[in-house]
C-alpha positions as CSV (number, residue, x, y, z in Angstrom):
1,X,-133.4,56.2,17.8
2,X,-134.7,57.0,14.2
3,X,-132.0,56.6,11.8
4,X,-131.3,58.0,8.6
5,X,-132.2,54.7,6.6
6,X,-135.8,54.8,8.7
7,X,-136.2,58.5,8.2
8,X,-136.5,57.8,4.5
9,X,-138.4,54.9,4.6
10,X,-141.0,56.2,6.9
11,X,-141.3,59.4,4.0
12,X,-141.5,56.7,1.2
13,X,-144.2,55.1,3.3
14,X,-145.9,58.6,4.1
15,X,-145.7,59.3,-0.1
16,X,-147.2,56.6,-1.3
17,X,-150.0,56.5,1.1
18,X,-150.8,60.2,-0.1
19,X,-150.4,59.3,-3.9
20,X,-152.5,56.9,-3.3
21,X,-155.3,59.2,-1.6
22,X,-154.8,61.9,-4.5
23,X,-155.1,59.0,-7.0
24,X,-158.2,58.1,-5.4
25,X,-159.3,61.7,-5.3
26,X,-159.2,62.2,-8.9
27,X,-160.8,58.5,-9.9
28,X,-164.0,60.1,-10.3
29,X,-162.6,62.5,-13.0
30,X,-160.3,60.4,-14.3
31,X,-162.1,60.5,-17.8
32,X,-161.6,64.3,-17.4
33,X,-158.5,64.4,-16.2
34,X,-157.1,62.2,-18.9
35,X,-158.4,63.6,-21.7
36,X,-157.4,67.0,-20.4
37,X,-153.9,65.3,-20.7
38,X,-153.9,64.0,-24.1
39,X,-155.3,67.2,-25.4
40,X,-152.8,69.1,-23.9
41,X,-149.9,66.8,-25.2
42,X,-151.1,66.7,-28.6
43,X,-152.0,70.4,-29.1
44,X,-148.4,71.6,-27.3
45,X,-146.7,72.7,-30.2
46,X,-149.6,75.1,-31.3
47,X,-149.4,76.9,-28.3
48,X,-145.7,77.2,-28.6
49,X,-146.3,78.4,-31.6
50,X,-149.1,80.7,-30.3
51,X,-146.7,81.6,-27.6
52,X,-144.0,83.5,-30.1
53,X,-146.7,84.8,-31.7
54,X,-148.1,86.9,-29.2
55,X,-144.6,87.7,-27.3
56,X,-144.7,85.4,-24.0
57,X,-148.3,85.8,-23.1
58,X,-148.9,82.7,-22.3
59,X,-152.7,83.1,-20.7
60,X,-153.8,84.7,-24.2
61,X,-151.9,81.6,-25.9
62,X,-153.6,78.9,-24.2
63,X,-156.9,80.7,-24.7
64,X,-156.5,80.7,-28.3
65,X,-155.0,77.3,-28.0
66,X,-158.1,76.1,-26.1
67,X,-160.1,77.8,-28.3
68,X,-159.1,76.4,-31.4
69,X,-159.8,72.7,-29.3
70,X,-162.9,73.5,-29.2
71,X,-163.9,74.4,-32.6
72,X,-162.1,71.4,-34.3
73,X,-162.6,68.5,-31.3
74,X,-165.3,69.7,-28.8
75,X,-167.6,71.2,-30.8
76,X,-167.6,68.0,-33.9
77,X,-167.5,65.8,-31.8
78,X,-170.8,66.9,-29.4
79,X,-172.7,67.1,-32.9
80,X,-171.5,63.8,-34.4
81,X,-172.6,62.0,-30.5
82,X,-176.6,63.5,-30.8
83,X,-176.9,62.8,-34.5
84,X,-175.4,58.8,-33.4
85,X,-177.9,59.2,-30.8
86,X,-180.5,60.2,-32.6
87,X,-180.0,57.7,-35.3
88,X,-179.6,54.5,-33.2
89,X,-182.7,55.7,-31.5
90,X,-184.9,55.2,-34.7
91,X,-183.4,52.1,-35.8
92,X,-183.8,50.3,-32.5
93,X,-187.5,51.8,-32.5
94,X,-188.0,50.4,-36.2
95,X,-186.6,46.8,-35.0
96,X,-189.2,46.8,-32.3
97,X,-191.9,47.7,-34.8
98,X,-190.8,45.0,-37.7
99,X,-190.3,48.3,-40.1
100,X,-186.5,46.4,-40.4
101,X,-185.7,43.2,-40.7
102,X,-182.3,42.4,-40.8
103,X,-183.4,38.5,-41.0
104,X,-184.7,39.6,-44.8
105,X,-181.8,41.3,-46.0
106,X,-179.4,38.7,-44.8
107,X,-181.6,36.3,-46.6
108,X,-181.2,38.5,-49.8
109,X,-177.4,38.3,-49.2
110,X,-177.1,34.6,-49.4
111,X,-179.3,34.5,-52.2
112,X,-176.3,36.1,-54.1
113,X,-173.8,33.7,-52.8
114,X,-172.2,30.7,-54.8
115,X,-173.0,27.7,-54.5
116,X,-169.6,27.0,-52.8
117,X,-169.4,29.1,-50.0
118,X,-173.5,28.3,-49.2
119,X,-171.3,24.8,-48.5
120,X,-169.3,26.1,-46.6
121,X,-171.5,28.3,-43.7
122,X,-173.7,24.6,-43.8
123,X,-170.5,23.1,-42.3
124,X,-169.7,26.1,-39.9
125,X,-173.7,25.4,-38.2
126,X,-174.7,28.5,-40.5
127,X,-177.2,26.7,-42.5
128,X,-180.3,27.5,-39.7
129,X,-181.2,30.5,-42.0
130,X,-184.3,31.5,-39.4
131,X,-181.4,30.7,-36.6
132,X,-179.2,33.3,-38.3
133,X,-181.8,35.9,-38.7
134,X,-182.7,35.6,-35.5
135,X,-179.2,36.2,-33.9
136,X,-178.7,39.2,-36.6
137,X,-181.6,40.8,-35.5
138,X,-181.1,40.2,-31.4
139,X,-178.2,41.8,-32.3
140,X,-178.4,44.9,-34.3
141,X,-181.4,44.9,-31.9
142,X,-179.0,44.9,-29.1
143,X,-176.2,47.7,-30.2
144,X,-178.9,50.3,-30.9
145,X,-180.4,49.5,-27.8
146,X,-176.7,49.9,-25.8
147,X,-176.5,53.1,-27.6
148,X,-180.0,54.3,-27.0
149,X,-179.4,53.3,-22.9
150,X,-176.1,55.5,-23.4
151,X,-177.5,58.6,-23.9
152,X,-180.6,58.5,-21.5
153,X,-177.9,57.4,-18.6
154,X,-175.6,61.0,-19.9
155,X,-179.3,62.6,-20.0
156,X,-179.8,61.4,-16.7
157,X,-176.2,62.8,-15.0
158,X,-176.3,65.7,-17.0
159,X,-175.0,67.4,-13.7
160,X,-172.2,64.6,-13.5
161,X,-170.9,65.5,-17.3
162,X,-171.2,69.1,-17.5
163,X,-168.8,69.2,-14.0
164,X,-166.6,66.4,-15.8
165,X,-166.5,68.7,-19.1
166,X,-165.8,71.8,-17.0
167,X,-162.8,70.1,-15.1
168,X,-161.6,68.7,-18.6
169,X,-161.1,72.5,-20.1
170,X,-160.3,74.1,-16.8
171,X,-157.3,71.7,-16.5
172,X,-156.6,71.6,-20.1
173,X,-156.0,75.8,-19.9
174,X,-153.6,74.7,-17.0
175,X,-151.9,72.2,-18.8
176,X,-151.1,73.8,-21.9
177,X,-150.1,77.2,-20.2
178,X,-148.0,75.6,-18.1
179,X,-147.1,72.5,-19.8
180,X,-143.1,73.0,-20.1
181,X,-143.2,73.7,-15.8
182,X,-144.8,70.3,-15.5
183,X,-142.6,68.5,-17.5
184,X,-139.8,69.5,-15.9
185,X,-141.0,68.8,-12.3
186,X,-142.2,65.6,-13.5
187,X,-138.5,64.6,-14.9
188,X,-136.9,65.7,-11.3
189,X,-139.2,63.3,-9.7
190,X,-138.3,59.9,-11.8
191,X,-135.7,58.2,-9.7
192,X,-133.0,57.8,-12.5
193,X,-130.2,59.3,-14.0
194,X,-130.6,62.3,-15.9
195,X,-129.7,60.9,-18.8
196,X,-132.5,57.5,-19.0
197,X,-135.1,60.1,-17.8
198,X,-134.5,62.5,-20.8
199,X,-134.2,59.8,-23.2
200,X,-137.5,57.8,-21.7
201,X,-139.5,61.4,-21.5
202,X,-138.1,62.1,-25.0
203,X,-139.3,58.6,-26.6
204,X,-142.5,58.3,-24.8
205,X,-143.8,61.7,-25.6
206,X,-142.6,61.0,-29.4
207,X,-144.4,57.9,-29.6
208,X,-147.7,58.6,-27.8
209,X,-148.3,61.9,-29.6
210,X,-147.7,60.7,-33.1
211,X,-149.7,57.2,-32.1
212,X,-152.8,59.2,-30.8
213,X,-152.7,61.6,-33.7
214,X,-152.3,58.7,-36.3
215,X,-155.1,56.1,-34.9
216,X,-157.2,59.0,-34.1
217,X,-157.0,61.2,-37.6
218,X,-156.6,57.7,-39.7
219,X,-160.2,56.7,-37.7
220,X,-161.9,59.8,-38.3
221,X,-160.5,59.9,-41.8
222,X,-161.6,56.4,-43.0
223,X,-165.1,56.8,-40.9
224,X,-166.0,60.5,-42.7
225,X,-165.3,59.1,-46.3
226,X,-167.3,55.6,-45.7
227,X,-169.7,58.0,-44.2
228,X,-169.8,60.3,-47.6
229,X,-170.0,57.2,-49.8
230,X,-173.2,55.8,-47.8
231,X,-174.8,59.1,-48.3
232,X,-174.1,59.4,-52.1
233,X,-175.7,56.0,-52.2
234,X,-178.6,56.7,-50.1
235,X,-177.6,54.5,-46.9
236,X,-179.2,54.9,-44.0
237,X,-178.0,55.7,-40.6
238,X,-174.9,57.6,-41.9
239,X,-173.7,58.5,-39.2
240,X,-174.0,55.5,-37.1
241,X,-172.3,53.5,-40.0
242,X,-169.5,56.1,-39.8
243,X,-169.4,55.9,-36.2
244,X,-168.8,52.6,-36.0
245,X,-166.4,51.8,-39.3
246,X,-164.0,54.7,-37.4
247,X,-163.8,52.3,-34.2
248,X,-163.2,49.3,-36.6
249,X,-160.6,50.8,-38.7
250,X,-158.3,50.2,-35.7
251,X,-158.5,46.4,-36.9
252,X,-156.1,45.6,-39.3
253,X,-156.3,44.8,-43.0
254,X,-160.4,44.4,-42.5
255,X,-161.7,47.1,-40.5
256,X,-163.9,49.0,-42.3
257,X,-164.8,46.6,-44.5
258,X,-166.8,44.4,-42.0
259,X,-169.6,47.7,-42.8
260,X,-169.1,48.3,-46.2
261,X,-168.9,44.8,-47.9
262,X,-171.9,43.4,-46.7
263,X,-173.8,46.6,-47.6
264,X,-172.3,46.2,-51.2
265,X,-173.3,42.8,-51.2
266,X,-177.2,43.7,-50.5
267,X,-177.0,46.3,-52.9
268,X,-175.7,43.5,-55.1
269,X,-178.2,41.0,-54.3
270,X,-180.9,43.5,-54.4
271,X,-180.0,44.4,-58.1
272,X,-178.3,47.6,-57.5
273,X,-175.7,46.1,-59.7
274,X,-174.1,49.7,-59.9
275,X,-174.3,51.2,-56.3
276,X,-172.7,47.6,-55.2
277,X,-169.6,47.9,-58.0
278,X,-169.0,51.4,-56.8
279,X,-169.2,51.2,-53.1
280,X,-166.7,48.0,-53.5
281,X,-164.0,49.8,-55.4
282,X,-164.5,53.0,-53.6
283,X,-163.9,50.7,-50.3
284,X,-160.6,49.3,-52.0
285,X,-159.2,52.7,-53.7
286,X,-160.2,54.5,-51.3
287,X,-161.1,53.8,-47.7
288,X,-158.5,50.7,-47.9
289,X,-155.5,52.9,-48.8
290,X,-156.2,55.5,-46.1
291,X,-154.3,53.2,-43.8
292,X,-151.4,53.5,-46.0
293,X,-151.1,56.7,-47.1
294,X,-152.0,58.6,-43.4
295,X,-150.2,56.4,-41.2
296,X,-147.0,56.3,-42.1
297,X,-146.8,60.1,-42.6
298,X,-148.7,60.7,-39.7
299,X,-146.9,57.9,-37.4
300,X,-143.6,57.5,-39.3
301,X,-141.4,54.0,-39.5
302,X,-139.8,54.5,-35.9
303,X,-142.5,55.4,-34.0
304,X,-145.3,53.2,-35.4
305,X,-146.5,50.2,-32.9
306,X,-147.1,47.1,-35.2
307,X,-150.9,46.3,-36.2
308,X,-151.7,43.8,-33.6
309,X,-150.4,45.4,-30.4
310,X,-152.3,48.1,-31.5
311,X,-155.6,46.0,-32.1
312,X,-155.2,43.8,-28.7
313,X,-154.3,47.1,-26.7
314,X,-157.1,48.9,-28.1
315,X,-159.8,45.8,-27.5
316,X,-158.2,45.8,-23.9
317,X,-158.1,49.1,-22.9
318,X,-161.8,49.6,-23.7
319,X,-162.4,46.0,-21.9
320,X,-160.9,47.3,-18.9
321,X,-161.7,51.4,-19.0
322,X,-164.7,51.8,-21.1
323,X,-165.0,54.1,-24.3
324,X,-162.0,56.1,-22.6
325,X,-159.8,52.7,-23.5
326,X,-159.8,53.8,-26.9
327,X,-156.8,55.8,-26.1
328,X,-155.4,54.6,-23.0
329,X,-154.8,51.0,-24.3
330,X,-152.5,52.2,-27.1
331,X,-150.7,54.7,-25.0
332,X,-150.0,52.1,-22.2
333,X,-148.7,50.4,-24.7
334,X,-146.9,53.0,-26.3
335,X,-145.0,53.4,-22.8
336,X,-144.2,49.7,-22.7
337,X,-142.5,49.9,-25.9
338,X,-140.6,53.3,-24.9
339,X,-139.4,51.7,-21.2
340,X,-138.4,48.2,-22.8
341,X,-136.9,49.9,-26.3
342,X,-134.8,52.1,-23.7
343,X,-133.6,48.9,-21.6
344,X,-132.5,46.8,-24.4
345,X,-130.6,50.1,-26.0
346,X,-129.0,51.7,-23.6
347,X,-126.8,54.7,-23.9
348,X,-127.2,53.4,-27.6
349,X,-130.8,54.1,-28.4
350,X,-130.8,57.3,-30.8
351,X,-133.7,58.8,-29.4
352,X,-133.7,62.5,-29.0
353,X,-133.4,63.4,-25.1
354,X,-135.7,65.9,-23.1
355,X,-134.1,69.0,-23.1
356,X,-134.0,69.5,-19.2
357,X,-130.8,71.5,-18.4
358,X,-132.0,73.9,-21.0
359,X,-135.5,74.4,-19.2
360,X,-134.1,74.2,-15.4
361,X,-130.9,76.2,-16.0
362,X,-129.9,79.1,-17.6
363,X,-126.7,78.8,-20.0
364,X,-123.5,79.4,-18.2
365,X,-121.7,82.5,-19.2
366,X,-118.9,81.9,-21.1
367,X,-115.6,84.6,-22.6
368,X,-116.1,86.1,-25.8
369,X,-114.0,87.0,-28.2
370,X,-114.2,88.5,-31.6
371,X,-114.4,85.5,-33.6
372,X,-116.6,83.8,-30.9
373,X,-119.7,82.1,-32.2
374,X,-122.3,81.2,-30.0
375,X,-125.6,79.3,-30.4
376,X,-128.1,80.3,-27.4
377,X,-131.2,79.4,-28.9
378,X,-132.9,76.5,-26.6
379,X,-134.9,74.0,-28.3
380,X,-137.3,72.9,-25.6
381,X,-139.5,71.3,-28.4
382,X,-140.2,67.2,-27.6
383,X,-140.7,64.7,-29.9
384,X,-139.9,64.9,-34.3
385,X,-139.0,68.5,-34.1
386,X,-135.8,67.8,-32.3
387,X,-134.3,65.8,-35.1
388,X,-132.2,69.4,-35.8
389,X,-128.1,69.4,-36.0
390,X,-126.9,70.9,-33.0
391,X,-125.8,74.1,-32.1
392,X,-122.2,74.4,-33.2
393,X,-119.2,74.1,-30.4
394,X,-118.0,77.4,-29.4
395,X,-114.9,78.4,-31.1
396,X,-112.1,79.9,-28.1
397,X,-111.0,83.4,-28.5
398,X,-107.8,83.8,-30.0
């Protein structure tokens, strides 16, 4: 006889084993898929926006909305890839033919050194000046090489990435037009109370978006201006340096300054007494404050993650999921902090909760009188824009 408490567990059983086959189904566009998601997430409120602008038509919203993703992420971001392509390219092909030698402007470096801290790298093994150049060179060597072997292997499953690309915006029209639906089927299906579900969906979304937006526009931001500086100097490989000082602004305190310093130090030790004086105080004033100026306003004090969880969940995630772990580290972590923040608070934590009654429910219908005062604007907005006073009780008739 199959009883009610094996009824459910046999459906449990028959769920997961289907999540699991649907997981597996997507694996292969997982990059897609996920990317598709942050997109959406992060461009939501302009097609809200977009929404009340053209009365409810939602299909001609999230084609504006996609469009606009295209002309400020899709399209910037496919020209900035060749050019880094392009650029590695040559280098790694003027390492092979000796036309750079890293080993000599190391040796140039040191030359400017004191006398001091040429002590010190003899005690740290560093003193094997031909050792030295030869690692420097095996590896800059090395990353244009990795970067090179990138873009044959894309060139080779061109097939593979256009599909991948095409799921990405198909699902990304989908998700956007369609976002609030989602959102609310999702909530119904997390197995607690209404309340912890609206308060984790409310705290997560806050804290993902405004973590994406800050690593990713702080990145960019600090990458494009090292990038103008080594231009106006006369650098070369732009973009590649701007490339990869973006990727190590996520380190904090140093980060971009592991590229720019030693190329102000050459510049020094070369004699270009002013290019070195002005590329160091540029990195300082400029590309140094970035982090503190952006970040804050862009992240805010109660949603920011603290430095190092997100530099260990960045290194991490792109350990364990490739390029694509540039995002999904700190987001993981973002919903670690959310779920355990939540735990310790309770019914205490202050965080604004998912509007879900609103979205599943119309209001009820309530007596009015002449004096009666009633709010029935929704707010279905997530994350800073909920921080609004409340609609006002309603006053009884007299």
């Amino acid at each position: 006889m199959i009883t009610p408490e094996l009824e459910r567990k046999i459906f449990l059983a028959l769920l997961l084993i289907v999540t699991i086959a649907f997981v597996a189904i997507l694996m292969p566009f997982y990059g897609a898929v996920f990317w598709g998601m942050i997109l959406a997430l992060l461009f939501n409120p302009l097609q809200r926006r977009l929404v009340r602008r053209f009365s409810g038509r939602n299909n001609l919203a999230a084609l504006a909305t996609l469009g606009v993703v295209m002309v400020i992420v899709i399209i910037p971001v496919a020209v900035i890839a060749t050019s880094l392509v392009a650029e590695a390219s040559a280098i790694y092909q003027r390492i092979n033919t000796g036309q750079f030698n890293v080993g000599d402007y190391f040796q140039k470096i040191l030359g400017l050194l004191p006398q001091w801290l040429l002590s010190l790298l003899e005690r740290l093994g560093l003193n094997d000046l031909g050792l030295v150049q030869t690692k420097l060179a095996a590896g800059a060597a090395a990353g244009s090489q990795f970067v090179a072997t990138q873009a044959i292997s894309i060139g080779q499953n061109t097939f593979e990435f256009v599909i991948g690309f095409g799921v990405m915006l198909y699902l990304l029209f989908f998700l956007l037009r369609d976002g609030k639906d989602l959102s609310v089927r999702i909530l119904e299906a997390i197995p607690l109370n209404e309340h912890h579900k609206r308060k984790l969906m409310g705290k997560f979304t806050t804290v993902v978006r405004a973590t994406v937006k800050g690593n990713v526009v702080v990145a960019a931001t600090q990458g494009a201006l090292g990038g103008l500086i080594f231009w106006i100097l006369g650098v070369e490989g732009v973009v590649l340096w701007s490339v990869i000082m973006a990727f190590l602004s996520l380190l904090p305190a140093v980060g971009a300054a592991l590229i720019w310093g030693p190329v102000a130090l050459y510049f020094l030790a070369t004699g270009a007494l002013v290019q070195g004086f002005v590329l160091i105080a540029y990195g300082i004033v400029v590309i140094g404050l970035v982090d503190n100026v952006l970040r804050p306003v862009l992240v805010g004090k109660d949603t920011k993650m603290p430095d190092y969880v997100v530099l260990i969940s960045t290194l991490g995630g792109m350990a364990l999921f490739g390029i694509n772990g540039f995002v999904i580290g700190p987001v993981i972590a973002a919903l670690f902090i959310a779920a355990w923040d939540l735990c310790t608070s309770g019914d205490n934590d202050d965080t604004p909760e998912f509007p879900l009654a609103a979205v599943e429910a119309p209001m009820p219908e309530a007596d009015t009188g002449p004096d009666t005062e009633i709010n029935t604007e929704i707010n279905t907005e997530i994350g800073p824009e909920m921080d609004r006073e409340p609609a006002p009780p309603v006053r009884p008739a007299r």
